[in-house]
N, C-alpha and C positions, 0 to 999 in steps of 0.2 A: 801362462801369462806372457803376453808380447811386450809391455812396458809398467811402470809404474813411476810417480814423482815422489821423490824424496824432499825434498824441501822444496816451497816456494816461500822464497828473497823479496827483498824490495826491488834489488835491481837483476835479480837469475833468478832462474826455472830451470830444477836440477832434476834430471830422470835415468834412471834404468832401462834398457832395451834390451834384449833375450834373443836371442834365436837356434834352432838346431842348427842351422847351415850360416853360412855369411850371407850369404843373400837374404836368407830370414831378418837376422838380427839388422843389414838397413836397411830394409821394408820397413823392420816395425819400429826402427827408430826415426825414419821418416814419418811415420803416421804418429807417435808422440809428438813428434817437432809438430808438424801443424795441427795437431791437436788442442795445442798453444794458440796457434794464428789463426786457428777459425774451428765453426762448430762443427767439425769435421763429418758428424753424421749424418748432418742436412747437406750434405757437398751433391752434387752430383758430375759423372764420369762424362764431361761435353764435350772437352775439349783436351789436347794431352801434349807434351813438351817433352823431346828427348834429349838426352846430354850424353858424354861419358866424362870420364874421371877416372883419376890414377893418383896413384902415392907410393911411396917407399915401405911402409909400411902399412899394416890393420888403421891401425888409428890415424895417420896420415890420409889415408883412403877415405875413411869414415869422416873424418874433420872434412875434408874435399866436397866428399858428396852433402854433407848435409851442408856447408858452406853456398854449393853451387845451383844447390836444389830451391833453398832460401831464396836466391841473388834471381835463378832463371823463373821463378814462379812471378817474382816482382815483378821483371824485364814481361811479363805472357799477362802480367794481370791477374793471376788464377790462383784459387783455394784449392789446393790438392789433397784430392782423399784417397786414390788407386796410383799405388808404384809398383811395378816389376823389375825386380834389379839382379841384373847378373854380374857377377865378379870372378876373375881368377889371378892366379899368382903366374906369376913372371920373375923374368931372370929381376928384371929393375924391382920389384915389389907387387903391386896390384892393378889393375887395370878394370876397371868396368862400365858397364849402358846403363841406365835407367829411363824407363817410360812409363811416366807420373801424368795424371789426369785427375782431371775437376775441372771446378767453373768458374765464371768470370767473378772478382771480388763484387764483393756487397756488401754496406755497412751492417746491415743485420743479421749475416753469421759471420763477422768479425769477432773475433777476440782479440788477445796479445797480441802488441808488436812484437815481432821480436828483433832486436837487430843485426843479431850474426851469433855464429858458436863460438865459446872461448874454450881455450885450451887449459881453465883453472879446471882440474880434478879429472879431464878429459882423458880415459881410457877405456879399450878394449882389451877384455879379457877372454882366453879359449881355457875350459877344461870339457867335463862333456860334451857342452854346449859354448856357447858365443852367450858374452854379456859386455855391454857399454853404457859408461857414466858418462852423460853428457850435459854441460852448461850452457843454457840459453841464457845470452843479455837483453833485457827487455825495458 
């Protein structure tokens, strides 16, 4: 399972994301996040935006990228449904690329807005695997 939603709020959209690796776990917690903002499986891979991101820690990192991921798709116009994201640790904490792709908005695979990630309930957890709670405001 790469994500599942535990509650939908009037004002949040609360979800789980899973991964063996950290790079898994935000891949697929970027593809829940706009899974919210558009019909993600009607998206296609046209066009693509890269970034990186960093934090002091997992969750700081995690908060960052889906924060920046949200903010640069706005800034590109684009519904993203393909991320590749690489991370690694560092002396500061984490550091990482992502190169996310889709296509130009369009009201009819619109969904949610959403308008940023909150930090209510917001963590990442490692034991076999990577798991992260994450709160969309919408």
């Amino acid at each position: 399972m790469k994500y599942r939603f535990i509650e939908d709020l009037t004002s949040d959209v609360l979800f789980e994301s899973y991964g063996s690796t950290l790079e898994e776990l935000f891949e697929n917690s970027a593809e829940a996040l706009f899974s919210v903002v558009c019909e993600i499986d009607k998206i296609e891979s046209k066009e693509k935006i890269e970034f990186e991101f960093q934090g002091k820690t997992m969750e700081d990192t995690l908060y960052n990228f889906l924060s920046n991921l949200l903010a640069e798709s706005e800034i590109a116009e684009l519904f993203l449904c393909n991320f590749k994201v690489e991370v690694e640790e560092t002396k500061e904490g984490f550091k990482g690329k992502v190169v996310a792709s889709g296509e130009k908005i369009t009201p009819e695979k619109g969904g949610t807005v959403v308008k940023g990630i909150t930090n209510y309930k917001f963590k990442v957890e490692k034991n076999e695997t990577y798991k992260a709670t994450v709160v969309c405001d919408i």
